[in-house]
Each structure stands twice: as C-alpha cells, then as structure tokens.
C-alpha positions as CSV (number, residue, x, y, z in Angstrom):
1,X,0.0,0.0,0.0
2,X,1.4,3.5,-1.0
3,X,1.4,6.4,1.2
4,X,0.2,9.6,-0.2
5,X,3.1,11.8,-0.5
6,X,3.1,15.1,2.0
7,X,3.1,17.5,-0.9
8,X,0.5,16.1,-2.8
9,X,-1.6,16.4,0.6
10,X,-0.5,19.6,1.1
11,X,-1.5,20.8,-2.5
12,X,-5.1,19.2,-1.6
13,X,-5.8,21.0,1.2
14,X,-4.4,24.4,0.0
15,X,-7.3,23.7,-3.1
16,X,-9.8,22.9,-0.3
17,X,-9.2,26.5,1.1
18,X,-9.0,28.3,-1.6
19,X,-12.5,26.8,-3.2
20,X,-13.9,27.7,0.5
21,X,-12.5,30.9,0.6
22,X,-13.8,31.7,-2.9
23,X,-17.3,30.5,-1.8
24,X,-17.3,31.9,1.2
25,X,-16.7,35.9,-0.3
26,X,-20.6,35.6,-2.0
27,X,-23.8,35.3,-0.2
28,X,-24.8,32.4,-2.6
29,X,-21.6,30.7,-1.9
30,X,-22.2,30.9,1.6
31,X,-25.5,29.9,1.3
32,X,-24.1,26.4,-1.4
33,X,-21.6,25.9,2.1
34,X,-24.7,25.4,4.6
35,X,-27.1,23.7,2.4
36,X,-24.4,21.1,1.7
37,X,-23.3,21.0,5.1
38,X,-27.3,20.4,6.0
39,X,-27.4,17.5,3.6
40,X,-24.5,16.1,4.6
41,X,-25.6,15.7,8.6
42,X,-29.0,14.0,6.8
43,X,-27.1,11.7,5.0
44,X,-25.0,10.8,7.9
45,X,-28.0,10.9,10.6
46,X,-30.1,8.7,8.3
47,X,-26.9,6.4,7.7
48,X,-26.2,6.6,11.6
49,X,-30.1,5.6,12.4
50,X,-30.2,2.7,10.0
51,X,-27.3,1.1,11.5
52,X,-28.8,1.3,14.9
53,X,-31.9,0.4,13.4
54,X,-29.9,-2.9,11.8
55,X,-28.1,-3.3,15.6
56,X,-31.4,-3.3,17.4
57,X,-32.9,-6.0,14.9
58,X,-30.0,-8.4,15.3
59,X,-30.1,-8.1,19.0
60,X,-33.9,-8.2,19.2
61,X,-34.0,-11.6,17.0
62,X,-34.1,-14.6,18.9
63,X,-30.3,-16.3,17.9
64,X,-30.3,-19.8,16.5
65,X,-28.0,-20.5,19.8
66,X,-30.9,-20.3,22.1
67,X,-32.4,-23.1,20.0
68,X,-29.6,-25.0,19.8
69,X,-28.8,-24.8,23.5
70,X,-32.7,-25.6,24.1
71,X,-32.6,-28.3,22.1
72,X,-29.2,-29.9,23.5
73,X,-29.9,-29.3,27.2
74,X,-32.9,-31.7,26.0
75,X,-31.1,-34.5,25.0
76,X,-29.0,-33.8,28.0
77,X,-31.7,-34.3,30.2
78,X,-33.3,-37.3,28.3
79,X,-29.7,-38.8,28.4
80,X,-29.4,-38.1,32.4
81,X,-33.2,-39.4,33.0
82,X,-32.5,-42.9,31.0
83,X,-29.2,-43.3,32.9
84,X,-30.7,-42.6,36.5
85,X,-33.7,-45.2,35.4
86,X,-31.1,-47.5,34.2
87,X,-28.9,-47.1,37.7
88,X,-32.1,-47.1,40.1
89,X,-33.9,-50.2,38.2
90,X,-35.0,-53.3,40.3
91,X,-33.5,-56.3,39.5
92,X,-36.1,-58.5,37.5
93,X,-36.2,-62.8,38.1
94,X,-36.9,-65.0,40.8
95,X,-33.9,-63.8,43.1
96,X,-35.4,-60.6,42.6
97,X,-38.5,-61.0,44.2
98,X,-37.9,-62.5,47.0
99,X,-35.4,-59.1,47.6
100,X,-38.6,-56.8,46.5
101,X,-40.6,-58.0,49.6
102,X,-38.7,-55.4,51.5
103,X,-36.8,-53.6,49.1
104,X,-33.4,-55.1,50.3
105,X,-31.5,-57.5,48.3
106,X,-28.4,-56.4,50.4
107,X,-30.3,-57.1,53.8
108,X,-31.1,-60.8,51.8
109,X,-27.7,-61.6,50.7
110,X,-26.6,-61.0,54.5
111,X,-29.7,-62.9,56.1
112,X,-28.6,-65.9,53.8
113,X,-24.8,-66.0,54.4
114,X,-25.7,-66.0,57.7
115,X,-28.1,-68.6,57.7
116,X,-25.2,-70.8,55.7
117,X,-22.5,-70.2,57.7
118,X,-25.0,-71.2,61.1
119,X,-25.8,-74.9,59.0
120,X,-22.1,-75.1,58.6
121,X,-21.0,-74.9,62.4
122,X,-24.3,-77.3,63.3
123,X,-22.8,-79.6,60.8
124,X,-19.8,-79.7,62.1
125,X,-20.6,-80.5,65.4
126,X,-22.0,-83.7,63.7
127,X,-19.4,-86.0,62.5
128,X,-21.2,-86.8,59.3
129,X,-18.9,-85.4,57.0
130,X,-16.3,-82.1,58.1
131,X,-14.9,-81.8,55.2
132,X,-18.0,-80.8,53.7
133,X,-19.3,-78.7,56.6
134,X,-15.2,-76.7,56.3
135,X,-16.1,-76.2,52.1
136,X,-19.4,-75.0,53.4
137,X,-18.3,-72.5,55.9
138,X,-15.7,-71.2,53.4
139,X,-18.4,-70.6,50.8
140,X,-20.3,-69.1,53.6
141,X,-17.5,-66.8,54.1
142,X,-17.1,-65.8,50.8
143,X,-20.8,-65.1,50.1
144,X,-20.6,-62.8,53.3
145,X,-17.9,-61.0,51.9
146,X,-19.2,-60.7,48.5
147,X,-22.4,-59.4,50.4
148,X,-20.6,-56.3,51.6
149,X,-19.2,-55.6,48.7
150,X,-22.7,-55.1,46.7
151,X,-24.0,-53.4,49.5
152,X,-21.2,-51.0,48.9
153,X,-22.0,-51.0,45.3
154,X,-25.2,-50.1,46.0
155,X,-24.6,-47.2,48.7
156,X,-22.0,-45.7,45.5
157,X,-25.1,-46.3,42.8
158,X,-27.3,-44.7,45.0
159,X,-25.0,-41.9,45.4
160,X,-24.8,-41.8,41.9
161,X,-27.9,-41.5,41.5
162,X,-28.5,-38.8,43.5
163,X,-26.1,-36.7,41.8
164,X,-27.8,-37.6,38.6
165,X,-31.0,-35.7,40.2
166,X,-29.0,-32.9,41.4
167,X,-27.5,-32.6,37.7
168,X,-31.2,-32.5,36.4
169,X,-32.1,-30.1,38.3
170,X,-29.4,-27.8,37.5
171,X,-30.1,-29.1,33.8
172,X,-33.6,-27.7,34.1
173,X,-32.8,-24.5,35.9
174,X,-30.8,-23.9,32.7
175,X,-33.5,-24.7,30.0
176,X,-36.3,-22.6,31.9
177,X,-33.6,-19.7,31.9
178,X,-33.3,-20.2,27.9
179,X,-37.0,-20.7,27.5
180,X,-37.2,-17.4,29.5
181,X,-35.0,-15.4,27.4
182,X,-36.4,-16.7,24.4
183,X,-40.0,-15.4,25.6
184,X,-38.2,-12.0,26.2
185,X,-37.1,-12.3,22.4
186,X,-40.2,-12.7,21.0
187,X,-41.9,-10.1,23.5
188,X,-39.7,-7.6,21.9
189,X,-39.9,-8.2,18.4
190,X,-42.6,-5.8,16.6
191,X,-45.4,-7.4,15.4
C-alpha cells in the first residue's frame, strides 16, 4: 500500500481552502456551504439511524444459539433421565423377588450368608462329613464377603444416583432460563 506523499496532501488541502474561501466571499456561496453542510448531517443521521436500526434488529431476533442450546440441554436431560432409570432399576427374576418384599437385596444376601455359615457350624458339630461342613463355611465366608461388597455397590449407585438428580435439576434450571430469554425475544420483536 502506498502512502500519499506530503506535498501532494498539502497541494489538496491548500485547493480545499481556496475553493472555500472563494465561496465563502458571496452570499450564494455561503449559502451552497450550509445547504451542503445540511445534507451532509441528513445523509449521515439517516446512515447513523439505519445502522442502529440494523443493531437493534439483530439483538432483538431470537439467535439460532438459544435453539440449539434448548434443544441440547434436551437431549441432555433425556440422556441423564434414562441413565438414573437404568442405575435405580430393580432387578427382575426370581432372586429378585424374594429381595422386593422389603426392598433389600443387600439385607437378603446377608440374612442368607448368615443362615449358611449357622448350617455349617451345626454340621460340624456332627461328624457326618467335616470336610464338607469346612467347604461350606468357606463358601459361607465368601458369600458374606461378596455381600458387603454389593452393599457398597449399591450405597456408591445410590450416590450416583443422586447426583444424577442434582444434575437435572441444574439441567432444568438452565433450560427454563433459555425458555425465559427466548420469551423475552419474542416479547420484543414488533409485530
């Protein structure tokens, strides 16, 4: 890009002086000054007030975000709402309904571990077969311990689950905002 050279400015603005002076010595001339001046504030009022105009229309339109955002904070929540049905399910089958009397397949698992370890340690004192009675009160053991380790499971799901609500809430706090400013929006467009 070229600059302009100094004395070529220099011979532009002495020209812009002298054509003013020369107008400015008649009445007519003075007259040509303020009627263009006039119309030049017009144009550049008029140019001024249609770009605000333009401005005030973009901001006032609803922007395709809002939908977008709307519509993915949906999904969102339809995502988080099959998850937290899927982690909060019951078990379905016949071990599962013998748990669903009281709600507590943990409290089950425990009642029955116990109740195998107590056969064991009757057997025992029995000498029908203690070999038997030492597998059963290993399995016994291990059933225990297994116990304890879905009732943790199910303490962390729970948990889990919980959070998921927590999430969905915030989720939802979120989406009414956007519905909200979307209503604002449309309130403001003209009709």
């Amino acid at each position: 890009m070229t600059q302009p050279s100094p004395v070529h400015t220099h011979d532009t603005d002495e020209e812009y002086r002298a054509i003013e002076a020369a107008l400015l010595e008649s009445a007519r001339g003075r007259w040509f000054l303020a009627e263009h001046g006039r119309r030049a504030r017009r144009l550049d009022s008029a140019l001024l007030e249609d770009a605000i105009g333009r401005l005030q229309t973009s901001l006032r339109q609803p922007p395709a975000l809002l939908d977008q955002l709307q519509s993915e904070l949906q999904e969102l929540k339809s995502q988080i709402t099959a998850l937290r049905s899927e982690l909060t399910a019951r078990p379905r089958g016949p071990l599962a309904s013998a748990a669903a009397e009281d709600g507590s397949a943990p409290h089950h698992i425990l009642k029955t571990a116990e109740e195998l370890h107590e056969i064991a340690w009757s057997l025992q004192a029995n000498p029908f077969d203690p070999q038997g009675c030492e597998q059963i009160a290993r399995n016994a053991a291990h059933l225990y311990t297994l116990s304890q380790h879905q009732a943790a499971h199910s303490g962390r799901t729970l948990a889990i689950a919980q959070a998921l609500e927590a999430a969905m809430a915030r989720v939802d706090a979120v989406l009414e905002t956007v519905q909200y400013e979307r209503k604002i929006d449309s309130a403001r467009l003209p009709a």
